[in-house]
One Martini backbone bead per residue (centre of mass of N, CA, C, O) as a GRO file, in nm:
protein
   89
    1UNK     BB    1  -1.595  -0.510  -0.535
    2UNK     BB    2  -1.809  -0.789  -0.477
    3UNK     BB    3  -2.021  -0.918  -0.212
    4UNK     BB    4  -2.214  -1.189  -0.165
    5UNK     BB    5  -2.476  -1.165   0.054
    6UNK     BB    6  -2.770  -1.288   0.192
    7UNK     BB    7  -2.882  -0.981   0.073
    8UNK     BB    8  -2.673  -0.929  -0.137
    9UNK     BB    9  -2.500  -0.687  -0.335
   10UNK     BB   10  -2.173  -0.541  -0.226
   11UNK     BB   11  -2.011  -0.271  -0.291
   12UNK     BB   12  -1.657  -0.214  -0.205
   13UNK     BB   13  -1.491   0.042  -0.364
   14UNK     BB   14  -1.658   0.259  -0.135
   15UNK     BB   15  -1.537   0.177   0.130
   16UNK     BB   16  -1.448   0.299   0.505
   17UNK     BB   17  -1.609   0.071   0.680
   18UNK     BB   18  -1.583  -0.200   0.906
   19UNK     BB   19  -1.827  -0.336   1.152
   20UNK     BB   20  -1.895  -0.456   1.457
   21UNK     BB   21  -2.196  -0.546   1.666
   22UNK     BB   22  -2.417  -0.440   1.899
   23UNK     BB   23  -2.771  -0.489   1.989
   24UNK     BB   24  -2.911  -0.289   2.227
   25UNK     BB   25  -3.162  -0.310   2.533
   26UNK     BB   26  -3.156  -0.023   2.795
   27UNK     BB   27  -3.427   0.030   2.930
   28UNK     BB   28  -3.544   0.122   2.631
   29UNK     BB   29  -3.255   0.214   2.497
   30UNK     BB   30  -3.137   0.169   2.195
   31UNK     BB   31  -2.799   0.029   2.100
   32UNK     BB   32  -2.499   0.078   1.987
   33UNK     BB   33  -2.205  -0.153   1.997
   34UNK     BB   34  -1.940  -0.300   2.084
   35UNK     BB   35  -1.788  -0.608   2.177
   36UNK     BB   36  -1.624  -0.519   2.381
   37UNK     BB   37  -1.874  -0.399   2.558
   38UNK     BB   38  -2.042  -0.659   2.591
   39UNK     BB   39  -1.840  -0.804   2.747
   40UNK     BB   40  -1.835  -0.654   3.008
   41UNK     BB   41  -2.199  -0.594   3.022
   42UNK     BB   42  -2.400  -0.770   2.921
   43UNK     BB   43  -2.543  -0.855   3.207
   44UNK     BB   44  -2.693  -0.541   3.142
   45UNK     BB   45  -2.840  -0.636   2.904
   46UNK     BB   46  -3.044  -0.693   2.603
   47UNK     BB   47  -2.995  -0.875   2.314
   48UNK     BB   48  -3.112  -0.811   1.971
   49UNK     BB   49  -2.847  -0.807   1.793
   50UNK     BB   50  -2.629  -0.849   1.525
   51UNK     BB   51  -2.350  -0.672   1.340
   52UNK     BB   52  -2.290  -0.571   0.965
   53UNK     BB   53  -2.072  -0.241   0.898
   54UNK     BB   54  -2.088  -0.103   0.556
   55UNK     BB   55  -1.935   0.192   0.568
   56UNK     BB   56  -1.997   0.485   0.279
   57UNK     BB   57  -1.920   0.731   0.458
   58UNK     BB   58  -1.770   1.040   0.421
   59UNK     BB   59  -1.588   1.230   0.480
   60UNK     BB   60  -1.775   1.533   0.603
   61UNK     BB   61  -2.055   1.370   0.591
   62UNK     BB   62  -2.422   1.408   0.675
   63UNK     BB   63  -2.452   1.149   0.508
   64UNK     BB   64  -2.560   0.839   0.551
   65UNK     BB   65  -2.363   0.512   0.429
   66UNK     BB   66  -2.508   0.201   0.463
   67UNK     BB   67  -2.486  -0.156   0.534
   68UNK     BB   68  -2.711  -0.406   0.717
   69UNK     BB   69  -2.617  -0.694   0.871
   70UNK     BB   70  -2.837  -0.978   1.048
   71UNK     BB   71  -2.760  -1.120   1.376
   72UNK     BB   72  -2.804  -1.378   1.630
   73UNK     BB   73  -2.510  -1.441   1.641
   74UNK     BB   74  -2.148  -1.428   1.687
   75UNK     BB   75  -2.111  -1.676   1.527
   76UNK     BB   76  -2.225  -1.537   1.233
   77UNK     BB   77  -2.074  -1.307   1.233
   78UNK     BB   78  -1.814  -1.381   1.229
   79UNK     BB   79  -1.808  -1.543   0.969
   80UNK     BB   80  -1.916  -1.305   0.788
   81UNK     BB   81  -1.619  -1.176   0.808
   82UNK     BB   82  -1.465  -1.435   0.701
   83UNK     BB   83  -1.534  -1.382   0.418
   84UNK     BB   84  -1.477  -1.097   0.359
   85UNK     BB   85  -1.164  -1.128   0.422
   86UNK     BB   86  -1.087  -1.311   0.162
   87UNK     BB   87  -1.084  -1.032  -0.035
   88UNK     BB   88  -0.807  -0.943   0.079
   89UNK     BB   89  -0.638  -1.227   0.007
   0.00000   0.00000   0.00000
């Protein structure tokens, strides 16, 4: 199953993992967070952009494989989530 994202074509075949998050950046150190703890936290931090995870690392695999696409709001994020979501209906 091919998904066709504006970044280009992205093979779900061995997809392990689809996750959303978002990039802070706290005091000078930049992390990968869920969106459930932006909930939270937001106001302690500053968001660099929002991210959408696919994840192609095998259980046990020490080699990370995975494809990142990037968005500037939440509401970017969530509509790309739910195109994703159609290949699976």
């Amino acid at each position: 199953m091919i998904y066709k994202s504006s970044e280009g074509n992205i093979e779900l075949t061995n997809l392990v993992r689809l996750y959303p998050a978002v990039v802070i950046d706290m005091q000078g150190e930049v992390a990968e967070m869920s969106l459930e703890w932006i909930d939270l936290y937001g106001d302690k931090v500053r968001i660099l952009h929002y991210i959408l995870v696919f994840d192609f690392t095998q259980p046990g695999s020490d080699e990370k494989n995975r494809t990142v696409l990037k968005f500037t709001s939440k509401d970017e994020l969530i509509a790309e989530m739910q195109e994703v979501a159609k290949l699976y209906n």
